[in-house]
Each structure stands twice: as C-alpha cells, then as structure tokens.
C-alpha positions as YAML, in Angstrom:
chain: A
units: angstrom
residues:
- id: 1
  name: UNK
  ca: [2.68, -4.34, 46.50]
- id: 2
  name: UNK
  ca: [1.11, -1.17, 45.74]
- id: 3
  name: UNK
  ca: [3.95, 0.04, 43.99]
- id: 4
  name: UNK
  ca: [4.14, -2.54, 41.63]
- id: 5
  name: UNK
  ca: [0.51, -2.29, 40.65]
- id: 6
  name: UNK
  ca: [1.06, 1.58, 40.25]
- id: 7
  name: UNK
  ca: [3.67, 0.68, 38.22]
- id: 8
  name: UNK
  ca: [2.43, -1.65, 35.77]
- id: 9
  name: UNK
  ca: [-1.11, 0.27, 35.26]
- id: 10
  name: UNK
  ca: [1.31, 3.14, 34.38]
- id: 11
  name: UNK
  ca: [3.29, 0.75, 31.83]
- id: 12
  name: UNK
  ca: [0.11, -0.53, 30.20]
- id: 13
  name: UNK
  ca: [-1.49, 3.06, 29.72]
- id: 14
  name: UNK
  ca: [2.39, 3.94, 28.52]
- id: 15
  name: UNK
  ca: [1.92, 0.94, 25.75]
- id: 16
  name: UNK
  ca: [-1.98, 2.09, 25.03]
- id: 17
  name: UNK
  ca: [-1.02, 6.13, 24.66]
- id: 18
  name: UNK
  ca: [1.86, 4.47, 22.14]
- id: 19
  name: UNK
  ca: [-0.45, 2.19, 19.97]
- id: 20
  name: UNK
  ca: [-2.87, 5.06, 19.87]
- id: 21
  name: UNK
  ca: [-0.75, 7.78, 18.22]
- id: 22
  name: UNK
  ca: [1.98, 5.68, 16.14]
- id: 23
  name: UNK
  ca: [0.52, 2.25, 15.42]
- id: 24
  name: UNK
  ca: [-3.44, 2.07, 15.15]
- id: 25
  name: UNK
  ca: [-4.57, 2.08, 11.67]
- id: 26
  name: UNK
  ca: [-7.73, 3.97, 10.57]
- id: 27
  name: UNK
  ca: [-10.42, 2.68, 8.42]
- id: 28
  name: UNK
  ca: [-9.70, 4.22, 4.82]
- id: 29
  name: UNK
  ca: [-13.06, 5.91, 4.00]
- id: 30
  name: UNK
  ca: [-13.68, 6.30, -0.26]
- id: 31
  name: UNK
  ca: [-15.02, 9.03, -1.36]
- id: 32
  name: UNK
  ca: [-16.41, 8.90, -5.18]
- id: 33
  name: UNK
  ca: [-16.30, 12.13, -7.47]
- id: 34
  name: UNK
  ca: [-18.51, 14.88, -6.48]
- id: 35
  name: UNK
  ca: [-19.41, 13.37, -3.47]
- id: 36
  name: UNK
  ca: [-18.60, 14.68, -0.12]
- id: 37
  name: UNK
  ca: [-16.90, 13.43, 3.11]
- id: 38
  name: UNK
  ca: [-18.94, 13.80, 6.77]
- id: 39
  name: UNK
  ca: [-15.97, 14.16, 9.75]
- id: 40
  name: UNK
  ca: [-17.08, 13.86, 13.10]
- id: 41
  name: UNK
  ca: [-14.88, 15.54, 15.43]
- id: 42
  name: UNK
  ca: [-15.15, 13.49, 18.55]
- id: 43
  name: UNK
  ca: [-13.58, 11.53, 21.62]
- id: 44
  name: UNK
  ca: [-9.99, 12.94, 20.31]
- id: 45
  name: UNK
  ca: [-10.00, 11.54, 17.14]
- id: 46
  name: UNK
  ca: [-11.73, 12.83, 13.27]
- id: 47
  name: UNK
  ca: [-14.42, 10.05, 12.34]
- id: 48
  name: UNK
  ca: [-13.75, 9.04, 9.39]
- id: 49
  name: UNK
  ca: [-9.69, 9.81, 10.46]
- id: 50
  name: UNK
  ca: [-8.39, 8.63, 6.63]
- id: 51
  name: UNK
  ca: [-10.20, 9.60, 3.39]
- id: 52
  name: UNK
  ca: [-9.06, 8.39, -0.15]
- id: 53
  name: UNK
  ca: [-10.37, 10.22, -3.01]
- id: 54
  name: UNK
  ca: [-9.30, 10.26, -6.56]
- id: 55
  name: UNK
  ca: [-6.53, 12.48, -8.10]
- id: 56
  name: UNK
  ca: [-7.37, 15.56, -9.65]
- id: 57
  name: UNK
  ca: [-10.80, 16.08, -8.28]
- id: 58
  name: UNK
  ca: [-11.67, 18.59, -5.83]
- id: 59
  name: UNK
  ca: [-13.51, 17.44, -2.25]
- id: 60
  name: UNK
  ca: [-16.03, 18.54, 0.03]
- id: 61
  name: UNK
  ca: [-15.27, 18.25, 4.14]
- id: 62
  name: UNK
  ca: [-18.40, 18.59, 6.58]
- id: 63
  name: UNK
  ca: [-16.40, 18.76, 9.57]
- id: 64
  name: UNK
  ca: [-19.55, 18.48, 12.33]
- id: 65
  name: UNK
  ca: [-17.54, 18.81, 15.81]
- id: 66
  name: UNK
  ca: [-19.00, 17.34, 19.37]
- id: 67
  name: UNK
  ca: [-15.85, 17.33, 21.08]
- id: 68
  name: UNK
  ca: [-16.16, 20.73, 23.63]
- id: 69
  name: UNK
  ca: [-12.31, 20.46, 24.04]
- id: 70
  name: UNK
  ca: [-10.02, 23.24, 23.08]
- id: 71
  name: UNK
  ca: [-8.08, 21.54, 20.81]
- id: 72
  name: UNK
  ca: [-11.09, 20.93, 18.77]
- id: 73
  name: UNK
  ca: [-11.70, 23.92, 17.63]
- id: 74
  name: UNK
  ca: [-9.87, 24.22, 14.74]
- id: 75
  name: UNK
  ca: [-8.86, 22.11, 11.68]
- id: 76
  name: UNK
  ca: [-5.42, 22.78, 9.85]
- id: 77
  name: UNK
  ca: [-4.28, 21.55, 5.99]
- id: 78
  name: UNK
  ca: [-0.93, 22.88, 6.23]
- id: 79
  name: UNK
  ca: [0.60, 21.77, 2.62]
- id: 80
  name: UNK
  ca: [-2.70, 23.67, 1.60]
- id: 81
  name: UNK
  ca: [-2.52, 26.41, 3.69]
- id: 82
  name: UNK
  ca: [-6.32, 25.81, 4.78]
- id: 83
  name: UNK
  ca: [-7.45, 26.34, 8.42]
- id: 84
  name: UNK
  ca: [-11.27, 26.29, 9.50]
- id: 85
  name: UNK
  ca: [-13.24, 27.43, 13.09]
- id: 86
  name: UNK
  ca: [-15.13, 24.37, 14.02]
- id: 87
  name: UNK
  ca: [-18.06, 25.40, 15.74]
- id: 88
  name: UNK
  ca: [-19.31, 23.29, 18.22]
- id: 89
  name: UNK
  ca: [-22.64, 21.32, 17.31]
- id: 90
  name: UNK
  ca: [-22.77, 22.72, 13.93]
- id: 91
  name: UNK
  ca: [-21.32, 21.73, 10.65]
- id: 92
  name: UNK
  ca: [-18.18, 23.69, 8.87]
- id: 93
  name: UNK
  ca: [-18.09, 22.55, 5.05]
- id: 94
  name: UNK
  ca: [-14.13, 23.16, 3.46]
- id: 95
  name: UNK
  ca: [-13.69, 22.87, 0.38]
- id: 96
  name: UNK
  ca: [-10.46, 21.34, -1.03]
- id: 97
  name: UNK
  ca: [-9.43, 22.35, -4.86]
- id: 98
  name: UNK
  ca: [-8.67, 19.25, -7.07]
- id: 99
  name: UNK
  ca: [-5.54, 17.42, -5.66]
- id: 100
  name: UNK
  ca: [-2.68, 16.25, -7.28]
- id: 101
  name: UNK
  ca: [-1.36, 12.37, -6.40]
- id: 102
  name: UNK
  ca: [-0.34, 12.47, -3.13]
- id: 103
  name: UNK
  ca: [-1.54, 12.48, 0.95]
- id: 104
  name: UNK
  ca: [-2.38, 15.46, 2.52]
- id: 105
  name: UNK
  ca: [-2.19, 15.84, 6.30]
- id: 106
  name: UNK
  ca: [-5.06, 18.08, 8.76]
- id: 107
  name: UNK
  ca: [-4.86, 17.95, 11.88]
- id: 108
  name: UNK
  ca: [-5.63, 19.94, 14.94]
- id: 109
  name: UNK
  ca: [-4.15, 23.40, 15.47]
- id: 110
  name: UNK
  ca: [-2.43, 21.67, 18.28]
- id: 111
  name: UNK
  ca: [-1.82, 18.49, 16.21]
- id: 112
  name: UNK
  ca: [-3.31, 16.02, 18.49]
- id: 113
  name: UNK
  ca: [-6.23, 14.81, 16.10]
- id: 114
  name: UNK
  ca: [-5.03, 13.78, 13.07]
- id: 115
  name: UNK
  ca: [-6.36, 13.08, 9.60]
- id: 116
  name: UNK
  ca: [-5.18, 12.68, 5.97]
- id: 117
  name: UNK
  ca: [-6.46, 12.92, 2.64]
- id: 118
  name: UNK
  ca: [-5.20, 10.39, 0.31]
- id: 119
  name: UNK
  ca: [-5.63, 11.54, -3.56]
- id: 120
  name: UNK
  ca: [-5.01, 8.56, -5.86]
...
C-alpha cells in the first residue's frame, strides 16, 4: 500500500514539475512608451514573467530580487548579450535599446526562471 501511494504522489508532482515549465501561461504584462517594467524575482519565477512592449522603443527593467537562491542572482538577455548582478533586496534597473519586432528571451544564468520580452 505504501508503495502505491509513494508512487502516485511521485506521478502527480511528475505532472505538476511538467505543467510548470512547458505548459503554464503567464499573464502578458503591457508596458506603454517610456514607461518602465517592475520584475520581482521571487518563489522561482520573474513577476511579471511576460512583458509586451511596442516595437522600436527602448525599455526600462527594475529587476527587485527576494529570492536568496543562487540561481537568482543573475539575469541573462542572450540575443542581446545583456547580463545583470541582482542584488538581493535591492533594485537593478537594465536598460534595453529600442527593439525590433520580435520576443526576446532572459532568463536565469542557470535558465530555470524564465522571462520574455515581446516587442510588437
């Protein structure tokens, strides 16, 4: 009996670990020109995760990070060859030149947390 409830609590966090990082959706966050995005780096994840801004336009990021973990502290744009120290409890603005039509991927420097940057 025990086996089988080992076995199915391990299938079920299987199925959660595999909606998580292939098939949940983040919330698109808009960000209007001149304006600037807030990211909170926390429980794994970037808050706001997606942000959609419009083509040609450059964009602010205040990346403000809570999450103590390693993998936290840093933030990687690699089709823009940006990378950024997040210091923990305080805010680290990057600034991204105007973007051509297109999504732009940061992530992690391990690439757990994941974000993009949508320019439309």
């Amino acid at each position: 009996m025990n086996e089988i409830i080992v076995t199915v609590a391990g299938l079920v966090l299987i199925a959660l670990i595999v909606w998580w990082f292939w098939f949940s959706i983040p919330k698109v966050t808009h960000v209007n020109k001149g304006a600037s995005a807030e990211i909170a780096v926390k429980d794994g994840t970037y808050q706001p995760a997606v942000i959609e801004i419009q083509a040609g336009e450059p964009l602010n990021l205040n990346f403000l990070r809570h999450d103590a973990t390693p993998c936290a502290e840093q933030v990687v744009f690699p089709q823009l060859g940006i990378s950024a120290d997040l210091p923990l409890g305080r805010v680290q603005d990057i600034h991204l030149p105007p973007l051509q039509p297109g999504t732009y991927e940061f992530t992690c420097q391990m690439g757990m947390y994941r974000g993009r940057v949508i320019a439309k």
